[in-house]
PDB file as gemmi writes it, atoms N, CA and C in Angstrom:
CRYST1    1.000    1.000    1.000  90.00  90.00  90.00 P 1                      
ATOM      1  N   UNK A   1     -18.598   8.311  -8.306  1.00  0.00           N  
ATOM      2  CA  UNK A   1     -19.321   7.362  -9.133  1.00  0.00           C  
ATOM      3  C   UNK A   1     -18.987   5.942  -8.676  1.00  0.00           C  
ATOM      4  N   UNK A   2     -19.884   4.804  -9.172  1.00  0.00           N  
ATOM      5  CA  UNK A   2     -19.236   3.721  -8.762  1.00  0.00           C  
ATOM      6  C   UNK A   2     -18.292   3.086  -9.102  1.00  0.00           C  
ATOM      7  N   UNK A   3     -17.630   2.181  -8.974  1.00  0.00           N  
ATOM      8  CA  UNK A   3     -17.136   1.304  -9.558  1.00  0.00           C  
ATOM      9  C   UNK A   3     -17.497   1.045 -11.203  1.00  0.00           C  
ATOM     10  N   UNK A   4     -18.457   0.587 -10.930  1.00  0.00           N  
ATOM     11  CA  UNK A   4     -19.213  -0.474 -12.273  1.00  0.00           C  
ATOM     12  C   UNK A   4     -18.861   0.679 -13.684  1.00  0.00           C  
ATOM     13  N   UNK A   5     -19.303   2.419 -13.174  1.00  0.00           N  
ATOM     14  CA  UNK A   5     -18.818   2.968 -14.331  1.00  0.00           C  
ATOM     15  C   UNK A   5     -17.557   3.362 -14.329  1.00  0.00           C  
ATOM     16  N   UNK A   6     -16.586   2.907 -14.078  1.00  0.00           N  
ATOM     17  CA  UNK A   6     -15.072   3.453 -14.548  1.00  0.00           C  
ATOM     18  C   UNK A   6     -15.161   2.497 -15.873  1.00  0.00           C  
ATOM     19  N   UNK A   7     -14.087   3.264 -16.621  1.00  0.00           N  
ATOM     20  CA  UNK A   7     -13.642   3.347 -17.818  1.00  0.00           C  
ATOM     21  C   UNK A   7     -12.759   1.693 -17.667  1.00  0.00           C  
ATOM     22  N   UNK A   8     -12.889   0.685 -18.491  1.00  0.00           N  
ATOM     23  CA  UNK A   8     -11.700  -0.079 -18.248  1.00  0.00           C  
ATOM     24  C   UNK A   8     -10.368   0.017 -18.817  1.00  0.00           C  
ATOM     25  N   UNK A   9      -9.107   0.253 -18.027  1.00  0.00           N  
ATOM     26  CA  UNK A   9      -7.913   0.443 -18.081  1.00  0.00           C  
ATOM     27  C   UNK A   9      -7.547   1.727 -17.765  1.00  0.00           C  
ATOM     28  N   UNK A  10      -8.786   2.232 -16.952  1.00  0.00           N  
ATOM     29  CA  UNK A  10      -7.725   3.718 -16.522  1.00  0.00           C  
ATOM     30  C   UNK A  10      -7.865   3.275 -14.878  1.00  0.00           C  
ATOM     31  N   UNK A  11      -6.843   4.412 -14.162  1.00  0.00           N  
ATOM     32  CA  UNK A  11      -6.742   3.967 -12.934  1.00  0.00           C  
ATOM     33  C   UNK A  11      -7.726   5.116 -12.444  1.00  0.00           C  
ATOM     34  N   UNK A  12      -8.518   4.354 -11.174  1.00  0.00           N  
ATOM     35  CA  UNK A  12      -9.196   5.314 -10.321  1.00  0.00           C  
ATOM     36  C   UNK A  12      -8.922   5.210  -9.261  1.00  0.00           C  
ATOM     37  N   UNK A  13      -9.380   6.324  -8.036  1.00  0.00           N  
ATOM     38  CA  UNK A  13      -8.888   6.205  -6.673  1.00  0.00           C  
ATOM     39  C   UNK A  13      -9.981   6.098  -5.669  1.00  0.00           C  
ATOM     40  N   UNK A  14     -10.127   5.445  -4.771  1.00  0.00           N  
ATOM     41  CA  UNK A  14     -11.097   4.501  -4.113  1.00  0.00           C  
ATOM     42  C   UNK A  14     -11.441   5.899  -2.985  1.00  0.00           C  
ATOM     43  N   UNK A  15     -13.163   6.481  -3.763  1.00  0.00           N  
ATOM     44  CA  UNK A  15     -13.122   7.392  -2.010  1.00  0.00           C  
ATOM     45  C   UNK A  15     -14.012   6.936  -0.843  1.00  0.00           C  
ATOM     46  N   UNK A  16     -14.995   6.311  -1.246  1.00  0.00           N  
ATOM     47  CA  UNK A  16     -15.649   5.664   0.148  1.00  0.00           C  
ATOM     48  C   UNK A  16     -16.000   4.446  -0.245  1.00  0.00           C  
ATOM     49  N   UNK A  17     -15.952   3.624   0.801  1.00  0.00           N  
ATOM     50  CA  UNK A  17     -17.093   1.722   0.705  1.00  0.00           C  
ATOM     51  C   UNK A  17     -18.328   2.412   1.485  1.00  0.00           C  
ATOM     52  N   UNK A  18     -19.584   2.068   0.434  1.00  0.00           N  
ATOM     53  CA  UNK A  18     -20.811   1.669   1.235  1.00  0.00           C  
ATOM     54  C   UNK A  18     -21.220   0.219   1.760  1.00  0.00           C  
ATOM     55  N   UNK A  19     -22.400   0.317   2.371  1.00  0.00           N  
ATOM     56  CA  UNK A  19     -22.487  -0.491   2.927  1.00  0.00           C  
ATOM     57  C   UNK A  19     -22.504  -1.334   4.671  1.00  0.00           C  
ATOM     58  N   UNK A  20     -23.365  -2.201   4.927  1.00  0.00           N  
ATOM     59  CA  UNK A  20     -22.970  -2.541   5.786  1.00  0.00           C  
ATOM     60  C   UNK A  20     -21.289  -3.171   7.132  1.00  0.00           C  
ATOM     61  N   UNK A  21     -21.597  -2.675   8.004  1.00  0.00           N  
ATOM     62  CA  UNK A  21     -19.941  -3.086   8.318  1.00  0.00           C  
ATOM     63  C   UNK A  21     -19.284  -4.455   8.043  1.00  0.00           C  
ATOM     64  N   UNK A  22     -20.034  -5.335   7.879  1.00  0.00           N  
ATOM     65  CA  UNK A  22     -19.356  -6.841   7.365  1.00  0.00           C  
ATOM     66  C   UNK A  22     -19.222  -6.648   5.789  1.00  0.00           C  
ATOM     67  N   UNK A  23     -20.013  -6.053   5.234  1.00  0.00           N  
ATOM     68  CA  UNK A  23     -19.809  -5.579   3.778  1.00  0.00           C  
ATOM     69  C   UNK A  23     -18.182  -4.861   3.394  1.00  0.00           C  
ATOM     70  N   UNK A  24     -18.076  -3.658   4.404  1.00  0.00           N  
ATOM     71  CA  UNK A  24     -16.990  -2.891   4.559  1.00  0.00           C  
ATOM     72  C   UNK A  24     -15.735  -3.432   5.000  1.00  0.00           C  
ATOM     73  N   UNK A  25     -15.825  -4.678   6.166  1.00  0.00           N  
ATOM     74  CA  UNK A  25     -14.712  -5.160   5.717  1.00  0.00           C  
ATOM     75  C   UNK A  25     -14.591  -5.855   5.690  1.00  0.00           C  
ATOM     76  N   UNK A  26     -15.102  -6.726   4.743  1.00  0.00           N  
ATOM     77  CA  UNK A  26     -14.414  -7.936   3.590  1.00  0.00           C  
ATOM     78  C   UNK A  26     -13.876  -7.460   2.148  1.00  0.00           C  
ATOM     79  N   UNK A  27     -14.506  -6.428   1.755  1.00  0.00           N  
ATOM     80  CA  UNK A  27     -14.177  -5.289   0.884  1.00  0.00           C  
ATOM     81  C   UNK A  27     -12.688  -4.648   1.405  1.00  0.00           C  
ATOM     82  N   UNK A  28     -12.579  -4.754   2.576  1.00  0.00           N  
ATOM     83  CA  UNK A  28     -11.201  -3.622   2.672  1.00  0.00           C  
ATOM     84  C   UNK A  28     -10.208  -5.019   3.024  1.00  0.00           C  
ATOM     85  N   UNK A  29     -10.972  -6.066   3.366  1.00  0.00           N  
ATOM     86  CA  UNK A  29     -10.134  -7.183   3.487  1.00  0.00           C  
ATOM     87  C   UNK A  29      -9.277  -8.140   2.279  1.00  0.00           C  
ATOM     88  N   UNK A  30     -10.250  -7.516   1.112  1.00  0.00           N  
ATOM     89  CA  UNK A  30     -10.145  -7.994  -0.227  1.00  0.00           C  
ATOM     90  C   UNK A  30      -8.954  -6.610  -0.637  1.00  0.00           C  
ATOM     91  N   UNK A  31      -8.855  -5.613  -0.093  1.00  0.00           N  
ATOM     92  CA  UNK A  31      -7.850  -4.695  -0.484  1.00  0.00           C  
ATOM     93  C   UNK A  31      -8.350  -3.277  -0.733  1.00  0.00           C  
ATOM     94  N   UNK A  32      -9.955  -3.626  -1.089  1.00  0.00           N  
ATOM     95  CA  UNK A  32     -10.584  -1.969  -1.073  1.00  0.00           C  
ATOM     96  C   UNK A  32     -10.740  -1.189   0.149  1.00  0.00           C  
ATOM     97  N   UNK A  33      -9.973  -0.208  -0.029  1.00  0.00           N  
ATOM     98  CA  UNK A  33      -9.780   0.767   1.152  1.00  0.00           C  
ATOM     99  C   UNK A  33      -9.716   2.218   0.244  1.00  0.00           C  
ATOM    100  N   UNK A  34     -10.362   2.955   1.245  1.00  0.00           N  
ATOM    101  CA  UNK A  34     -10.175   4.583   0.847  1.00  0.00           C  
ATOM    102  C   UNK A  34      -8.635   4.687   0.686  1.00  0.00           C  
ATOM    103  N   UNK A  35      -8.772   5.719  -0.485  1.00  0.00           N  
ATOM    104  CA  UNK A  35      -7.276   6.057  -1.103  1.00  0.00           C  
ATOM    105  C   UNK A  35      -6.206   4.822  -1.306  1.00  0.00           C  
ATOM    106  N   UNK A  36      -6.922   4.123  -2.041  1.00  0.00           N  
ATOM    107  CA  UNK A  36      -6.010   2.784  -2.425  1.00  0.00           C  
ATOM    108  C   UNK A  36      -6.494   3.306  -4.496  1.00  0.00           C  
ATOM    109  N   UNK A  37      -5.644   2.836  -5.026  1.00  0.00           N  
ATOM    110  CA  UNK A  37      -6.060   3.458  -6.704  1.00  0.00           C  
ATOM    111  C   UNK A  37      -6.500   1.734  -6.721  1.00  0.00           C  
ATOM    112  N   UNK A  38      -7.482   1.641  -7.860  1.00  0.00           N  
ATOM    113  CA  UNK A  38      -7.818   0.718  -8.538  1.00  0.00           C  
ATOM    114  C   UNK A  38      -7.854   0.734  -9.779  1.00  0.00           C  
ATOM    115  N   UNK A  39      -8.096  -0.607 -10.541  1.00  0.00           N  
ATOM    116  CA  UNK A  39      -8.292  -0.382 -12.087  1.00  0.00           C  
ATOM    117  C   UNK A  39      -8.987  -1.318 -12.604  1.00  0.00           C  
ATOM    118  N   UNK A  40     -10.296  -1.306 -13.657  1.00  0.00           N  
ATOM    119  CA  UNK A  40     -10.833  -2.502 -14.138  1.00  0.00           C  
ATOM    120  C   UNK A  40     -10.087  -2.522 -15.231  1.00  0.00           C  
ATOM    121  N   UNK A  41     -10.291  -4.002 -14.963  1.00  0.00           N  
ATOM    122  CA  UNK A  41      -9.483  -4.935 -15.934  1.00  0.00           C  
ATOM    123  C   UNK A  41     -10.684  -5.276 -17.049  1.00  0.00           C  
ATOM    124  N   UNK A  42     -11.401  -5.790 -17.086  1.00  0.00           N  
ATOM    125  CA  UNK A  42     -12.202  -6.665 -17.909  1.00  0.00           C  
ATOM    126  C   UNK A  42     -13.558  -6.525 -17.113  1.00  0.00           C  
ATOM    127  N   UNK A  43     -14.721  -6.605 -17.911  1.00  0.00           N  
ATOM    128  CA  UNK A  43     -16.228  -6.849 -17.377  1.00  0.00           C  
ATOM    129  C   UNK A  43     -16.429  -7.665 -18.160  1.00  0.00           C  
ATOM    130  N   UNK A  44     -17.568  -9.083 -17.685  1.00  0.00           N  
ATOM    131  CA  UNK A  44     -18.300  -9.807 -18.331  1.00  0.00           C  
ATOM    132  C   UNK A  44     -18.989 -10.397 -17.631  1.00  0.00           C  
ATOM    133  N   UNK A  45     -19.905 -11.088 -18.366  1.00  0.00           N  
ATOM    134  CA  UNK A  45     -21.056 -11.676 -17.025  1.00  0.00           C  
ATOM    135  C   UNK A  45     -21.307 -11.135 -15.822  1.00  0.00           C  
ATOM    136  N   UNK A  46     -21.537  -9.921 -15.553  1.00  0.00           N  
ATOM    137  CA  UNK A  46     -21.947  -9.139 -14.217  1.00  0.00           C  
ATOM    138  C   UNK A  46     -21.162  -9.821 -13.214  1.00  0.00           C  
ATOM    139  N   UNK A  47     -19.614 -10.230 -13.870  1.00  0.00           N  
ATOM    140  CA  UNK A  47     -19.070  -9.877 -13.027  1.00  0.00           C  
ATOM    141  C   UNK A  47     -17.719  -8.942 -13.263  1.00  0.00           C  
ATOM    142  N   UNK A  48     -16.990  -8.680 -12.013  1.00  0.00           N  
ATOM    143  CA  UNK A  48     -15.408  -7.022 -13.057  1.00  0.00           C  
ATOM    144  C   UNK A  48     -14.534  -8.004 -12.345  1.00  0.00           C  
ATOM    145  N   UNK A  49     -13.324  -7.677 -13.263  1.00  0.00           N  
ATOM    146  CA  UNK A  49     -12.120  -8.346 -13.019  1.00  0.00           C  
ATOM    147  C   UNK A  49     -11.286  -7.149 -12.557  1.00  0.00           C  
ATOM    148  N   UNK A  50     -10.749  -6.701 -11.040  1.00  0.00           N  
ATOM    149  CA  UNK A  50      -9.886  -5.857 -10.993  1.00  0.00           C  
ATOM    150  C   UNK A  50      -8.751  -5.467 -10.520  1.00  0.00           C  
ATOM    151  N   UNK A  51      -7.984  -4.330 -10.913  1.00  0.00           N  
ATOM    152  CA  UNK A  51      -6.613  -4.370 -10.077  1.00  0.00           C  
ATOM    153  C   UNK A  51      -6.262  -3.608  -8.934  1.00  0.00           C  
ATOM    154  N   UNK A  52      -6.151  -4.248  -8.074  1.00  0.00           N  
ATOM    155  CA  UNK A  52      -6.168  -3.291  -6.630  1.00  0.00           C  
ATOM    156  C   UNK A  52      -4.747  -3.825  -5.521  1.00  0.00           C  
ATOM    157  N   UNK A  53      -3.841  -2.923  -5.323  1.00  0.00           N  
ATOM    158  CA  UNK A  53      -2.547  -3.405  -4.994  1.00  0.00           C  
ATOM    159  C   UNK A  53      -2.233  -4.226  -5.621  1.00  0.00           C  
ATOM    160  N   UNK A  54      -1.503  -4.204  -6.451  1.00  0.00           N  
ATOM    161  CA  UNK A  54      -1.315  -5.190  -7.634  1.00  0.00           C  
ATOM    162  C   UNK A  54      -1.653  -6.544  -7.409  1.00  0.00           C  
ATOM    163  N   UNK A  55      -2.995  -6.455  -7.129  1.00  0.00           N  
ATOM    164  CA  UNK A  55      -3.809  -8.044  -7.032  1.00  0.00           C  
ATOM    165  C   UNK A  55      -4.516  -8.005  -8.596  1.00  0.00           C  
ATOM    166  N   UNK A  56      -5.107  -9.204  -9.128  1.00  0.00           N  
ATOM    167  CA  UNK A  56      -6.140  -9.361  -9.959  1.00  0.00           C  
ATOM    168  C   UNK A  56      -7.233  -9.952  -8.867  1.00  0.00           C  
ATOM    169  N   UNK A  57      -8.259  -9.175  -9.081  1.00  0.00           N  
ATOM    170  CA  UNK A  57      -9.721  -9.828  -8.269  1.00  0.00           C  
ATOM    171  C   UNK A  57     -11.210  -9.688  -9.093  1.00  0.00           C  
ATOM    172  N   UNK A  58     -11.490 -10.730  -8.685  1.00  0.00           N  
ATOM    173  CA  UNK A  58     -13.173 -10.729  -9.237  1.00  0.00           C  
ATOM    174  C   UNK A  58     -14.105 -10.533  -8.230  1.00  0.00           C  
ATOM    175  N   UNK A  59     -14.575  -9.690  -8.742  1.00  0.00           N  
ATOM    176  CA  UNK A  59     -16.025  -8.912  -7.961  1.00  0.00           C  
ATOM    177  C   UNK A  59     -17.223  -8.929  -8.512  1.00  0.00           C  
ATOM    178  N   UNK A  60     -18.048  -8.890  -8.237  1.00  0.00           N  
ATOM    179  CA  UNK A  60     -19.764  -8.923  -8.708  1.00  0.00           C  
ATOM    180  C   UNK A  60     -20.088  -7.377  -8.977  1.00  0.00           C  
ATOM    181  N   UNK A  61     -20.577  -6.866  -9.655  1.00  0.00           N  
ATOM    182  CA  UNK A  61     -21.109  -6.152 -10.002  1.00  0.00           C  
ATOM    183  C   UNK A  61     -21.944  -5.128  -8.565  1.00  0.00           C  
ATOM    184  N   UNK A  62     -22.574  -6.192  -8.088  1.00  0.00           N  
ATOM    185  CA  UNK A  62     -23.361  -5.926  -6.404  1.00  0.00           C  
ATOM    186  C   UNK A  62     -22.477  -5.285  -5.747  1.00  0.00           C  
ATOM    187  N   UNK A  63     -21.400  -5.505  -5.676  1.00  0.00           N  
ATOM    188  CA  UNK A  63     -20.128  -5.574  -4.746  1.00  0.00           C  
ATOM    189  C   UNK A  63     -19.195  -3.893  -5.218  1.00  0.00           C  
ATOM    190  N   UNK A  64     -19.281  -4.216  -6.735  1.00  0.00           N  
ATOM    191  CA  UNK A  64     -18.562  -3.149  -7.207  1.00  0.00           C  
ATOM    192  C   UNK A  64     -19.600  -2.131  -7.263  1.00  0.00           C  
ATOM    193  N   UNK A  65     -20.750  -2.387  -7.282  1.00  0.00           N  
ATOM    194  CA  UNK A  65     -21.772  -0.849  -6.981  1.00  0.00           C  
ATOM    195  C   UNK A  65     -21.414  -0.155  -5.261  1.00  0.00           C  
ATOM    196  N   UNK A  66     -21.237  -0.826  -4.546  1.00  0.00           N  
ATOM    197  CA  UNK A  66     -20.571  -0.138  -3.127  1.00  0.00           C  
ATOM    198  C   UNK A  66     -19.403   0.238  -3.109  1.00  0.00           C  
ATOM    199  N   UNK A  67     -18.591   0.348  -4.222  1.00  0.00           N  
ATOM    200  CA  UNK A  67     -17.374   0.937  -4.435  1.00  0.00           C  
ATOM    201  C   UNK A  67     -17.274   2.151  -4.911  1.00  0.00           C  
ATOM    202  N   UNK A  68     -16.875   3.512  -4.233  1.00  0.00           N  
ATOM    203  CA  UNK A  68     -17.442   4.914  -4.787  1.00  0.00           C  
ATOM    204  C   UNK A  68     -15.492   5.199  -5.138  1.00  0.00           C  
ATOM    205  N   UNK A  69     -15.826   5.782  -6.566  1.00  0.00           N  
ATOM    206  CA  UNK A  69     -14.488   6.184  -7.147  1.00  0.00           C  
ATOM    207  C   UNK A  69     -14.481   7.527  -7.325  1.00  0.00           C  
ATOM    208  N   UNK A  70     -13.218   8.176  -7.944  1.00  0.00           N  
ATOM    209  CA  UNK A  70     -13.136   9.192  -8.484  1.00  0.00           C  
ATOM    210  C   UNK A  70     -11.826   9.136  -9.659  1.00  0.00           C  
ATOM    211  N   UNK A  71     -11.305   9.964 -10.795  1.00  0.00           N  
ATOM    212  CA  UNK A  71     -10.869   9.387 -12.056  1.00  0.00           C  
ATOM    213  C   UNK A  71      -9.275  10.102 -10.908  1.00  0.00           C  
ATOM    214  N   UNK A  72      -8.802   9.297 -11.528  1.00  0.00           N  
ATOM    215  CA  UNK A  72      -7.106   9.504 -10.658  1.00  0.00           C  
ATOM    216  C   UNK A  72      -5.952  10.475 -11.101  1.00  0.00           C  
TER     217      UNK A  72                                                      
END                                                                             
């Protein structure tokens, strides 16, 4: 599933980035990488606040739809 539907405050685990390859890695440059766990923090204004290697990051909604999860 994507991103956008995880639950906020549970952890999920990152299984593929879609997307184009400059898409893919600025995304893995930002810390999203296969088998890295993530967690949303907060949604508002189409955009997610999240936790990925214990970073806080803001992502767009756009961004977090190319993020494919699974529940951890």
């Amino acid at each position: 599933m994507p991103l956008t539907f995880a639950t906020a405050g549970k952890k999920a685990f990152i299984c593929k980035i879609k997307g184009k390859d400059d898409v893919r890695h600025f995304l893995g440059s930002l810390g999203f990488v296969e088998g890295e766990h993530v967690t949303v923090v907060s949604e508002m204004g189409g955009n997610m606040i999240v936790n990925v290697k214990d970073t806080r990051i803001a992502i767009s909604k756009t961004m977090a739809n190319r993020i494919m999860v699974a529940d951890a």
